[in-house]
C-alpha positions in Angstrom: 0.0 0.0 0.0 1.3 3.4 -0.8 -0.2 5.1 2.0 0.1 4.7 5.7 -2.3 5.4 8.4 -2.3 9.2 9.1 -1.2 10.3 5.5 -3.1 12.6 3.1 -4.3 12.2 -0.2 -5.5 15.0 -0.9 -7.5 16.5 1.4 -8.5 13.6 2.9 -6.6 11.4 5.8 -6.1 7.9 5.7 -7.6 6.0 8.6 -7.4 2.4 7.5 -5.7 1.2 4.5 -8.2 -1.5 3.0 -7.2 -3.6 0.4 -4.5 -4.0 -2.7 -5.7 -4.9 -6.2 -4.6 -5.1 -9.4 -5.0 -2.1 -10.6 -6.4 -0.2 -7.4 -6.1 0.4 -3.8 -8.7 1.1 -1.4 -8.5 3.3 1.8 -11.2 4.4 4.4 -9.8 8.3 5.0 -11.7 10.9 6.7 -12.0 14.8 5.5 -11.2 18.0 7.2 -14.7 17.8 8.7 -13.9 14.2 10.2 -16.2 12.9 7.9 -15.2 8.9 6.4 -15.5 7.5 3.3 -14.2 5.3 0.9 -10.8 5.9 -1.1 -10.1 4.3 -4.3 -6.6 5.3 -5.6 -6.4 3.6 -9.3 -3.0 3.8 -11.3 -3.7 4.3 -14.3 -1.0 2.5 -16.3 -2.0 -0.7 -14.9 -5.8 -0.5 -16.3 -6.7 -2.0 -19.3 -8.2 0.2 -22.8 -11.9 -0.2 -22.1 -11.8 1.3 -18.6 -10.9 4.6 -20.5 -13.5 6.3 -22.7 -13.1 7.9 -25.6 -12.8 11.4 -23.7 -9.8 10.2 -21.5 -12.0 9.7 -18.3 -11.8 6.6 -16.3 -15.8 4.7 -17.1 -15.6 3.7 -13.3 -15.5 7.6 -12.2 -18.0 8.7 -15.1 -20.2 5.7 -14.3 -20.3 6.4 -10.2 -21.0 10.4 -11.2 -24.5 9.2 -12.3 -25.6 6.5 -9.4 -28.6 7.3 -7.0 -29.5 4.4 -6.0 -30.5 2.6 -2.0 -28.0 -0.1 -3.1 -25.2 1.4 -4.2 -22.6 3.6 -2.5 -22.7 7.5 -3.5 -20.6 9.7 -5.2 -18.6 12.0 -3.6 -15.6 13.5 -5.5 -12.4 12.5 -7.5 -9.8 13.9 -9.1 -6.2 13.2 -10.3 -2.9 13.4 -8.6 0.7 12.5 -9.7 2.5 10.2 -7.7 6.3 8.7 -8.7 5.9 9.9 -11.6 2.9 8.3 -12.9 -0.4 9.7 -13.0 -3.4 8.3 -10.7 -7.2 9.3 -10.5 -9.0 9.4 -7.2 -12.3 7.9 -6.5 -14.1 8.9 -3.5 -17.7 7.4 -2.1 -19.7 7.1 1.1 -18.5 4.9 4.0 -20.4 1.8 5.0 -20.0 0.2 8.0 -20.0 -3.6 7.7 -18.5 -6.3 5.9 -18.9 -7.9 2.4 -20.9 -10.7 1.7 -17.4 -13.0 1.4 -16.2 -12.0 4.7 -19.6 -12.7 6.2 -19.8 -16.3 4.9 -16.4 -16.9 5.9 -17.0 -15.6 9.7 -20.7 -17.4 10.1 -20.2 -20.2 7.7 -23.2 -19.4 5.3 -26.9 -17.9 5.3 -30.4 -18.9 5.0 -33.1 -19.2 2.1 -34.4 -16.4 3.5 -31.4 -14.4 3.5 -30.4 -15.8 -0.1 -33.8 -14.1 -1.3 -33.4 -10.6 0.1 -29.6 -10.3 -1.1 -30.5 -11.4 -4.4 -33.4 -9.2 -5.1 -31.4 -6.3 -3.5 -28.3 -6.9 -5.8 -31.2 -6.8 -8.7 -33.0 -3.8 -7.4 -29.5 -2.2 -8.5 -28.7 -3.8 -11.4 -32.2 -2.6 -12.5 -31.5 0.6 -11.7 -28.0 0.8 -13.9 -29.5 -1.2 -16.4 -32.6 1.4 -17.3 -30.1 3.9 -17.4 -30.6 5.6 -20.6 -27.4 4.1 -21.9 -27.5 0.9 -19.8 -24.6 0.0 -17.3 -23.5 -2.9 -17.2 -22.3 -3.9 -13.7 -19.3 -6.8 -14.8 -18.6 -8.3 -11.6 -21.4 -9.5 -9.4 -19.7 -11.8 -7.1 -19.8 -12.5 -3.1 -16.8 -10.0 -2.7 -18.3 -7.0 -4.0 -21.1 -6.9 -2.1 -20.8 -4.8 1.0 -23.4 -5.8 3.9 -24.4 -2.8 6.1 -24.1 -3.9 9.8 -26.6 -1.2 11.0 -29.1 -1.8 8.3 -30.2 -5.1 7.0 -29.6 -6.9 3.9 -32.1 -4.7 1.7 -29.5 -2.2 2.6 -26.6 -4.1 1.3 -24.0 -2.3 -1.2 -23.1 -3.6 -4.6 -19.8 -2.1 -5.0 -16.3 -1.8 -7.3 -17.4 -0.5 -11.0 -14.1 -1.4 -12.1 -15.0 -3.5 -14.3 -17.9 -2.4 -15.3 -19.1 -1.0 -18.8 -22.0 0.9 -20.9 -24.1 -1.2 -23.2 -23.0 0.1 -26.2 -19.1 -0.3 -25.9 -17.4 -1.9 -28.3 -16.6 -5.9 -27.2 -13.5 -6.3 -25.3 -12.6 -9.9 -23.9 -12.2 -10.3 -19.8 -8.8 -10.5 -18.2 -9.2 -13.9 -16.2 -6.7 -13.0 -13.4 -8.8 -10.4 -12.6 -12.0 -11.9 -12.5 -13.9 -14.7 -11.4 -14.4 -17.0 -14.7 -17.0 -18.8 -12.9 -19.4 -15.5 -12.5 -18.8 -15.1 -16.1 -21.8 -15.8 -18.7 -20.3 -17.4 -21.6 -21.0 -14.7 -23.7 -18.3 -12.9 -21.4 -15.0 -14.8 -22.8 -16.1 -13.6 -26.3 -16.0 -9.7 -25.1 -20.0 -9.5 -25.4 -21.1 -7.7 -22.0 -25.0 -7.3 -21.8 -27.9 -6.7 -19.0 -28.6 -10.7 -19.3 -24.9 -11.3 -18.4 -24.9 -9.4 -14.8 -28.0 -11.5 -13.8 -26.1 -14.4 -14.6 -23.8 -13.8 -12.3 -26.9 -13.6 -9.8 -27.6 -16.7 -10.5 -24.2 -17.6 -9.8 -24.1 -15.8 -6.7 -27.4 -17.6 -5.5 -25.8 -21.2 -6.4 -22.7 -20.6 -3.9 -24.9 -19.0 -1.2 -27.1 -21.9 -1.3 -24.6 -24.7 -2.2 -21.4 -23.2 -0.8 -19.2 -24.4 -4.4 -19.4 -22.3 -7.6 -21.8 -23.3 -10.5 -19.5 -25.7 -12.7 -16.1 -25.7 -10.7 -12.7 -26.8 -11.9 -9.2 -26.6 -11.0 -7.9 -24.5 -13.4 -4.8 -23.7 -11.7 -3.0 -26.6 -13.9 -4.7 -25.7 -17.3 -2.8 -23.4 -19.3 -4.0 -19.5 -20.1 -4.4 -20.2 -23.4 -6.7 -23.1 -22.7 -8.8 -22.2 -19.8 -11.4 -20.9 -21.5 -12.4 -23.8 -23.5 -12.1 -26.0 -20.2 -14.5 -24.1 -18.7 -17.2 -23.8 -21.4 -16.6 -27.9 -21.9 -17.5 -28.1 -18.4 -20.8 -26.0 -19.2 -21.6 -28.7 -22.0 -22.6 -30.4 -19.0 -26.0 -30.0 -16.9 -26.2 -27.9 -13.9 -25.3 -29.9 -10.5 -28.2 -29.4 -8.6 -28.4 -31.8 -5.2 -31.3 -32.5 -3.1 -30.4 -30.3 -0.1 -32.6 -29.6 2.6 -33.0 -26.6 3.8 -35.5 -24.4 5.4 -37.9 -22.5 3.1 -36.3 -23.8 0.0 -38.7 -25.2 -3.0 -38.1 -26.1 -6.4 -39.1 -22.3 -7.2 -35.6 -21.1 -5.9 -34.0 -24.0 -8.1 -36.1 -23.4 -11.0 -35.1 -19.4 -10.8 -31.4 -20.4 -10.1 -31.0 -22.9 -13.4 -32.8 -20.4 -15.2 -30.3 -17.2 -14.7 -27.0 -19.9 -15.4 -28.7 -21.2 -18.6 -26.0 -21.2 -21.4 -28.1 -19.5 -24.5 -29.1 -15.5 -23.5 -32.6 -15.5 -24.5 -33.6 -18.4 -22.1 -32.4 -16.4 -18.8 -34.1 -13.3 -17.4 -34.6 -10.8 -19.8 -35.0 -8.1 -16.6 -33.9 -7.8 -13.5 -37.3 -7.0 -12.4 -38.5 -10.2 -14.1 -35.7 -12.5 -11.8 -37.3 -10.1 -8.6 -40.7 -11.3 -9.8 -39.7 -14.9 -10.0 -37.7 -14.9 -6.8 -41.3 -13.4 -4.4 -43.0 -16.4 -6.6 -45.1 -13.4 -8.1 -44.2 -15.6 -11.7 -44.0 -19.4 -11.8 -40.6 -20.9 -13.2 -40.5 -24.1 -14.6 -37.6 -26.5 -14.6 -35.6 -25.6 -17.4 -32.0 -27.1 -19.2 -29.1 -24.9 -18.3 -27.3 -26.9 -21.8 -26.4 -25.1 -24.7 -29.2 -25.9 -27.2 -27.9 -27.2 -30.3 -29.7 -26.6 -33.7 -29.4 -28.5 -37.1 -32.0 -28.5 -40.1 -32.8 -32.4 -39.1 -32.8 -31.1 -35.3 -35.1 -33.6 -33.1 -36.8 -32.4 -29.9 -35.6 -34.1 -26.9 -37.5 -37.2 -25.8 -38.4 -36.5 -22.7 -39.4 -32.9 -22.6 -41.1 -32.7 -19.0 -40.9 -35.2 -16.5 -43.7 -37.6 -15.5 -43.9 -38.4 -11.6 -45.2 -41.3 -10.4 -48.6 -40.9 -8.0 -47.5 -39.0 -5.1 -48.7 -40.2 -1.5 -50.3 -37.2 0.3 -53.2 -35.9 1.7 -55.3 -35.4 -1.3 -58.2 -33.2 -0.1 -57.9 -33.8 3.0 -55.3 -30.9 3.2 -57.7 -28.6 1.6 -60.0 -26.7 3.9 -63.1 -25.5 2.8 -64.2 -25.4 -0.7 -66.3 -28.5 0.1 -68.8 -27.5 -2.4 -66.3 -27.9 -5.7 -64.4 -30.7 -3.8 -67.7 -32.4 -4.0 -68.7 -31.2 -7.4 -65.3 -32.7 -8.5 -65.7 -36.5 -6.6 -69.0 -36.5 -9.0 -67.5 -35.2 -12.2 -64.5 -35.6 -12.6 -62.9 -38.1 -9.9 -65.5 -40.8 -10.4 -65.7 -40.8 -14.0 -61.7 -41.3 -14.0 -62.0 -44.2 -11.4 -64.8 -46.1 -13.2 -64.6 -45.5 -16.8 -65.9 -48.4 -18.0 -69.2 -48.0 -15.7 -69.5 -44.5 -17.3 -69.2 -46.0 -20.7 -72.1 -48.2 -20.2 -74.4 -45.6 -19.6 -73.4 -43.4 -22.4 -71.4 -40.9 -20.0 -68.4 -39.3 -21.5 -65.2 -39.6 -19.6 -63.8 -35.9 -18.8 -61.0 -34.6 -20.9 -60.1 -32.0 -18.9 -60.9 -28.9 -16.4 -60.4 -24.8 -16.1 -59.3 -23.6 -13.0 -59.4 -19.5 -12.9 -59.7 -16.7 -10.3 -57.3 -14.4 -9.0 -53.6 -14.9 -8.2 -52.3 -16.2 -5.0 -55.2 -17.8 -4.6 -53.9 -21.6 -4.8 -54.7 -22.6 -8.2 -51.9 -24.8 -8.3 -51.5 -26.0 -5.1 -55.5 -27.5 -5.4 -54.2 -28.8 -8.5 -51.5 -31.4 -6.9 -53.4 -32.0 -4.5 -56.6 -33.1 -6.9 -53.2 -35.4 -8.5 -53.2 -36.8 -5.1 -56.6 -37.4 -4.5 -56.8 -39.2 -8.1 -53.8 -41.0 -7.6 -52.4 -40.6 -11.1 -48.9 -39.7 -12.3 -48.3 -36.2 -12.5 -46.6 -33.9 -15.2 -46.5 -30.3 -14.5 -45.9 -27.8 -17.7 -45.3 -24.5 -17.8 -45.7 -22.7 -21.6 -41.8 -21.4 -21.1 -41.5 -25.3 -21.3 -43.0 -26.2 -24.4 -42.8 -22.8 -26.5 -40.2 -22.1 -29.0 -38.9 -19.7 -31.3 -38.5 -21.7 -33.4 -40.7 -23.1 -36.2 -43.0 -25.8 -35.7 -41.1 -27.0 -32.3 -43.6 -25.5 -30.2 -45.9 -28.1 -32.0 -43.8 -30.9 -31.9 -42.9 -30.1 -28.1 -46.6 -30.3 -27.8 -47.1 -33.8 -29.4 -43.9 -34.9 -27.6 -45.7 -34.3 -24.4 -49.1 -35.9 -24.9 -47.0 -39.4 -26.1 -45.1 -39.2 -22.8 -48.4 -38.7 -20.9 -50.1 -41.1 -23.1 -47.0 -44.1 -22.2 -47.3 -43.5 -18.6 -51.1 -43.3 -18.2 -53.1 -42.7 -16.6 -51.4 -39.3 -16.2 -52.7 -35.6 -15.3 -51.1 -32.8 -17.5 -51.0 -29.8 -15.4 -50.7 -26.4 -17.4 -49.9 -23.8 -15.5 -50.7 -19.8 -17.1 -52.4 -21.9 -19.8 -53.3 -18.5 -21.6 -50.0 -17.8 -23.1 -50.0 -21.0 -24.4 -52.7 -21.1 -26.0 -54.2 -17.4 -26.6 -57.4 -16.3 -28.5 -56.7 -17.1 -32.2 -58.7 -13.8 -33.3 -56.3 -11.7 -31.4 -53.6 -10.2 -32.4 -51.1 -12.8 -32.3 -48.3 -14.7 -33.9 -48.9 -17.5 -37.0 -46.7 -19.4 -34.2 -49.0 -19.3 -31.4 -52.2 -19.7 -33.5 -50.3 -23.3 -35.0 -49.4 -24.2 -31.3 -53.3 -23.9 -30.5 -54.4 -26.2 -33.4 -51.8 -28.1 -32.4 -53.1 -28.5 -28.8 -56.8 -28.7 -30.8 -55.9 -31.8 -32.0 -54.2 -33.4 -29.4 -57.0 -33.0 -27.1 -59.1 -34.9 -28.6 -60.5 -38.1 -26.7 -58.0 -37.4 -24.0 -60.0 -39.1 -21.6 -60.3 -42.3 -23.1 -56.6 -42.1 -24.2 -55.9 -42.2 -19.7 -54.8 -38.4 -20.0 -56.7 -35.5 -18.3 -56.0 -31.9 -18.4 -55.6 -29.3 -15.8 -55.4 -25.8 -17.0 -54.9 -23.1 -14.6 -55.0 -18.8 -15.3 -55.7 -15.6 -13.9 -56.9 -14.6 -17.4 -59.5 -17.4 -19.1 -61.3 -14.8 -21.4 -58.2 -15.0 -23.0 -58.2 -18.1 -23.9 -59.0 -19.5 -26.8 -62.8 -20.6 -27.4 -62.0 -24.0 -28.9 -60.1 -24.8 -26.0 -63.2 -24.3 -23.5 -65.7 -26.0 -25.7 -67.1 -30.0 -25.1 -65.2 -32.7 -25.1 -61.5 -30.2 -23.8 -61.8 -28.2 -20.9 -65.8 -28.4 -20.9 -65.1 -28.1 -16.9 -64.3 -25.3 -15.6 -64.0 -24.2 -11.9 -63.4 -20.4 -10.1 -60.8 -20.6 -7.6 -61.9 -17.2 -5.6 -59.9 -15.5 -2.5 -60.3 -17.7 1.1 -63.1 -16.8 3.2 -63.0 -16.4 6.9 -63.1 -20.3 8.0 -60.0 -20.6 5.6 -58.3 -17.3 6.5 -58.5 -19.0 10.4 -56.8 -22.1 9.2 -54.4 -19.9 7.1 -52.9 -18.5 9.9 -53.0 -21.5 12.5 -51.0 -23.3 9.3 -48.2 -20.9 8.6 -47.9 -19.9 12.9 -48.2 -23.6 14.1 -44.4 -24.4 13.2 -43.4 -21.1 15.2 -42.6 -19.9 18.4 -46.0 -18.4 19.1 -48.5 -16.8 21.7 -51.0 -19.2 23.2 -53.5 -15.6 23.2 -53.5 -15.8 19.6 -57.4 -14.5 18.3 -57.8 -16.2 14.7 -60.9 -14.7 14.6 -60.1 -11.1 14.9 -57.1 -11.7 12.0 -59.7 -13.6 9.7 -61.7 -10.2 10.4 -58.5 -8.1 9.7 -57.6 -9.9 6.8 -60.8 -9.7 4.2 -59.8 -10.0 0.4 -56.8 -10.8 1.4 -55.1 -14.0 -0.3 -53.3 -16.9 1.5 -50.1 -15.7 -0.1 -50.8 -12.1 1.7 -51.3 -14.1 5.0 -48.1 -16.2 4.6 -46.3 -12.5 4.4 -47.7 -11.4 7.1 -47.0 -14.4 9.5 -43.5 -14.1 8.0 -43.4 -10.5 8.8 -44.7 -11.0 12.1 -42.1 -13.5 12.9 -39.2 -11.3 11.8 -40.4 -8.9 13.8 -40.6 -11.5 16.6 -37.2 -12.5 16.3 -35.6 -9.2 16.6 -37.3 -8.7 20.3 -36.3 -12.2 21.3 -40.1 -12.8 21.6 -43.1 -14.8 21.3 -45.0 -14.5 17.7 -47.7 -12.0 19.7 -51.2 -10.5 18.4 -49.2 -7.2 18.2 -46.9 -8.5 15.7 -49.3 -10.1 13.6 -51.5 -6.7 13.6 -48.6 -4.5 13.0 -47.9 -6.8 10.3 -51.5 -6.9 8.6 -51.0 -2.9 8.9 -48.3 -2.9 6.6 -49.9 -5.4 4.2 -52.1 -4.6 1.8 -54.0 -7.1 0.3 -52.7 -8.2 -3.5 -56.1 -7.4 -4.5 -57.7 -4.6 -4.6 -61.8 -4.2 -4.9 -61.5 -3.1 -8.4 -59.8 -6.2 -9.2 -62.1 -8.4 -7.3 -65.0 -6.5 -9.3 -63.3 -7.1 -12.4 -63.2 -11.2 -11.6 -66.5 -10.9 -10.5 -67.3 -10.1 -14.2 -65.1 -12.9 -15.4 -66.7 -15.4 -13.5 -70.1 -14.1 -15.2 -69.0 -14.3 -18.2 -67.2 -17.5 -18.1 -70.9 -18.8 -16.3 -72.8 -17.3 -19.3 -74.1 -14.7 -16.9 -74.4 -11.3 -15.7 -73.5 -11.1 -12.6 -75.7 -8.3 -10.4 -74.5 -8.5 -7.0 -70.7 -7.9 -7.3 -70.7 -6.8 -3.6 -72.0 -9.9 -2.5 -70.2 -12.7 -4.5 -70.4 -15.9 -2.6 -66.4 -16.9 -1.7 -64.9 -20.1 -1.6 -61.5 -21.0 0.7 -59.1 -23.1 0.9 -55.8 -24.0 3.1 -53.5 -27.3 3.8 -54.5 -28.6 7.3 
C-alpha cells in the first residue's frame, strides 16, 4: 500500500488502508470535517483500454457520477494526482459500516433461504437501476466479494460495490482479463468480449448457487490448465447440466432452483430478460418451470428431446384432506370428474363421456396450483407439471412438436394428469392479435385434445386470465369443466394463519378470529407475508409471535387485490358462467388451506 495510516491524499486522511488490487487500492480516509468515506486510488498504467472512454475519463468515475440508488454507495468527488511519476485518478464514495458478503460467509459459515432471497433481489433492485439507465450499465462483476453488507441496516441495505470492471451497453466488445476476475461468475458470452444486461443477472444466478450450495456453479481446477486453454475448459464443463443436489433446507422449494437454473442457462434468451423479471420470479409473483441450463444445439434435421417434462409417479399425500373449505367444488369434483376417472368403464355403459379435462381460474395467490397437486393426489395418477416457457419455442413448428412430444409421454405412462400452469400464453385467443406461431401451437393443442380421456390423459389448465383463452379450448369434449378458484373466506383465513404460525414460536392468546376479520380480500399468499413479517419482527425482540406482531404486520400489508380487481373477476366469473352477474358486492367466496 502506498499510504500509511495518518497520511493525506488530498484532502483527505487515511484512517485504514483497505485492500490492494490489481490495478487499485482502497483506503477508508476521513476529510477535514472528520467525515469517512471510501478511497479508491487507481493507477492508471496498470488498467486496461476499455476502462478509458473515448474522452480520456476513467468509465468507473463517469459511471459512479450518475448513481442514486439505495444499493449502491454514492458519489462523492475524485480527481487526479501524480504520484512517482505516474499519473493516478481518485475515486471517492460514502463509508459503509460492515462487511462484504465473502467476509460474512467466511466468519458465520453461510446464510439462510431467507437471506439468499433478500440479497438477491437487492443486488437486482440495483442492477435494475443501472441497467434502465438511458445508456445501460453494465455492472461486470457480481460476485460475493463486491457486495458490502451494512451492519446497521439489514440486507435490503446491502451495497453492490467496485465499478471497475464495469461498462456501458453500447461499448465496443472487449474480452475479460481472467486473473482479474472470477471466470466462474462469467456468462459465456463474457469470454467472447459481449457484456450485456442478461450477463450481470447471470452472475446472480451464480451468486445464488454458492450462497445456497457453498461451491461455484461448474467448478474446476484451473490452476493446472494453461491460459491459453482455460477458457475452453470451462465452457466444456458448461456442456454439462447444472449440478443441482437435493439439499434440505428451510424454506427452500423447487421455485428457488427453477429461478437459479434459469439465470445460469447457457443460450441469453432463455435467462431473465430483466432484473425486475428474476425479482418477480424470486417473491414467486411468476411461476418458473424447470428448465436445461445446456447449450441448445440446432441442425436442419434437429429432433426435440425425448423427454421434454418429466412424469412423476402418483404422489402419496393428503389429497383433499389438506384442503380446507371449498367442500362444495371438492364435491362437485368427486362426482364429475374423480368418479368418472376411477370407473370408466361404468360411465361407458351408460353413455357418459369420460372428462377430458378442467379450467381452474380466479385471482392470483389464490392456490390454483397448489389445489391442483393435490386433486393429482386425490386421483392417484402420475403427475406432469408444464409451464408454456416449457413447451414454446422460437423456433418453427417445435412449439408443435414439443406439444405432441408431451401428450406421447403422458399417453406411455397413463393414466397421467397434465398440469398447465398460465395456460393462456399457451394457447391465446386465435382472433387476437397474435403470432402465425402461437395460433399453429393452439391447433396443435386442438388436436391433441381430442379423446384425451379415453386415451388415460386429463388436463388441468390453470389462469388468472380465461377470457383470454382460446374458445376452442373451453368447448365439449376439452376443458368443458371449468372451476373459479376465488380468495379464502373467513373459515380458511382462520386455518391460514393456524397453518403458517403452528411451526413457530407463538403466543398461546393468539385471536384467529379477529385476524380472519383483519384480513378480508386478502389472499393466502398475503397471509403467509404477514406471519413471515410477524415473525421477523418476533425474532428481533427475542419474543413470542404476539397478536401485536401479527397486527402491525397486517397494517403494513395490503392485500394483493384490490376491490377493483375483485369487481373485475366478479365479471369474469359471469362471463365464463354465461351470466351477468348483479351482486358484485355480494359474490359468494370459496376458501381453501392445507391442514
Amino acid at each position: 500500500m502506498i499510504f500509511q495510516k495518518g497520511q493525506v491524499i488530498k484532502q483527505y486522511i487515511v484512517v485504514f488502508p483497505h485492500k490492494q488490487g490489481a490495478y487499485a487500492e482502497t483506503y477508508r480516509v476521513k476529510d477535514v470535517n472528520g467525515k469517512t468515506y471510501f478511497l479508491k486510488l487507481i493507477n492508471c498504467s496498470k488498467l486496461n483500454r476499455n476502462q478509458i472512454d473515448d474522452n480520456g475519463c476513467l468509465v468507473e468515475v463517469e459511471i459512479s457520477k450518475r448513481l442514486n440508488h439505495r444499493n449502491l454507495c454514492k458519489y462523492i468527488d475524485s480527481g487526479n494526482l501524480m504520484l512517482h511519476g505516474g499519473q493516478c485518478v481518485y475515486l471517492v464514495t460514502e463509508y459503509v459500516s460492515g462487511e462484504t458478503l465473502a467476509q460474512k460467509i467466511m466468519r458465520k459459515g453461510g446464510v439462510s433461504v431467507y437471506e439468499i432471497k433478500q440479497i438477491a433481489k437487492a443486488v437486482l433492485s440495483a442492477l435494475s437501476y443501472l441497467h434502465q439507465q438511458p445508456i445501460p450499465i453494465i455492472h461486470g462483476e457480481v460476485t460475493i466479494q463486491n457486495i458490502l453488507l451494512n451492519l446497521v441496516e439489514g440486507f435490503e441495505d446491502l451495497k453492490l460495490i467496485d465499478f471497475g470492471h464495469a461498462c456501458y451497453g453500447n461499448q465496443k466488445p472487449v474480452k475479460p482479463n481472467l486473473n482479474e476476475l472470477n471466470p466462474f461468475y462469467l456468462a459465456p458470452e463474457r469470454f467472447s468480449g459481449v457484456c450485456q444486461v442478461q450477463s450481470d443477472l447471470y452472475a446472480v444466478g451464480a451468486m445464488m448457487y454458492q450462497l445456497l450450495y457453498g461451491k461455484q456453479p461448474w467448478f474446476i481446477d484451473v490452476s493446472r490448465i494453461k491460459d491459453t486453454n482455460r477458457v475452453d475448459a470451462i465452457l466444456a464443463e458448461r456442456d454439462k447440466e447444472l449440478d443441482l443436489p437435493k439439499i434440505e433446507k428451510y424454506e427452500l422449494d423447487s421455485q428457488l432452483i427453477n429461478c437459479i437454473a434459469k439465470a445460469l442457462s447457457y443460450d441469453v434468451e432463455d435467462r431473465f430478460q430483466t432484473a425486475e423479471d428474476f425479482i418477480k420470479a424470486i417473491d414467486g409473483d411468476v411461476i418458473i418451470g424447470r428448465q436445461s441450463t445446456k447449450r441448445k444445439i440446432f441442425s436442419i434435421d434437429a429432433t426435440i428431446p425425448s423427454t421434454i417434462i418429466k412424469v412423476r409417479s402418483p404422489k402419496r399425500g393428503e389429497g383433499f384432506a389438506a384442503i380446507a373449505g371449498m367442500d362444495e367444488l371438492k364435491e362437485q369434483l368427486r362426482e364429475e370428474v374423480i368418479d368418472p376417472l376411477h370407473n370408466p368403464e361404468e360411465y361407458e355403459r351408460y353413455g357418459v363421456t369420460i372428462p377430458n379435462g378442467m379450467l381452474l381460474y380466479g385471482p392470483p395467490g389464490c392456490g390454483k396450483t397448489f389445489f391442483a397437486k393435490h386433486f393429482a393426489e386425490e386421483v392417484g395418477f402420475n403427475f406432469m407439471c408444464v409451464t408454456p416457457a416449457t413447451l414454446k419455442s422460437r423456433y418453427v413448428n417445435a412449439t408443435q412438436e414439443n406439444i405432441a412430444q408431451m401428450f406421447k409421454e403422458a399417453e406411455e405412462k397413463a393414466p397421467t394428469i397434465i398440469f398447465i400452469d398460465e395456460m393462456n400464453e399457451l394457447v391465446p385467443n386465435r382472433e387476437s392479435d397474435v403470432h402465425e406461431m402461437s395460433r399453429s401451437a393452439v391447433n396443435e393443442m386442438l388436436a391433441q385434445m381430442d379423446r384425451t380421456g379415453a386415451r388415460g390423459i386429463f388436463i388441468i389448465g390453470a389462469t388468472n386470465y380465461p377470457h383470454t383463452i382460446d374458445p376452442a379450448i373451453l368447448r365439449a369434449g376439452r376443458l368443458d369443466k371449468k372451476y373459479f378458484i376465488g380468495v379464502p373466506d373467513t373459515e380458511a383465513r382462520i386455518s391460514l394463519f393456524k397453518l403458517y404460525l403452528e411451526k413457530r414460536p407463538y403466543d398461546f392468546g393468539i385471536d384467529y378470529g379477529q385476524l380472519a376479520m383483519l384480513t378480508n380480500n386478502y389472499v393466502s399468499a398475503d397471509i403467509q407475508l404477514i406471519v413471515n413479517d410477524a415473525a421477523r419482527s418476533a425474532l428481533k425482540a427475542h419474543s413470542k409471535i404476539t397478536m401485536n406482531f401479527l397486527i402491525a404486520a397486517i397494517q403494513n400489508t395490503h392485500p394483493s387485490l384490490d376491490e377493483e380487481e375483485l369487481k373485475r373477476y366478479d365479471k369474469i366469473k359471469a362471463q365464463m358462467e354465461g351470466r351477468i352477474s348483479n351482486k358484485i358486492d355480494q359474490r359468494p367466496r370459496i376458501g381453501f388451506i392445507q391442514k
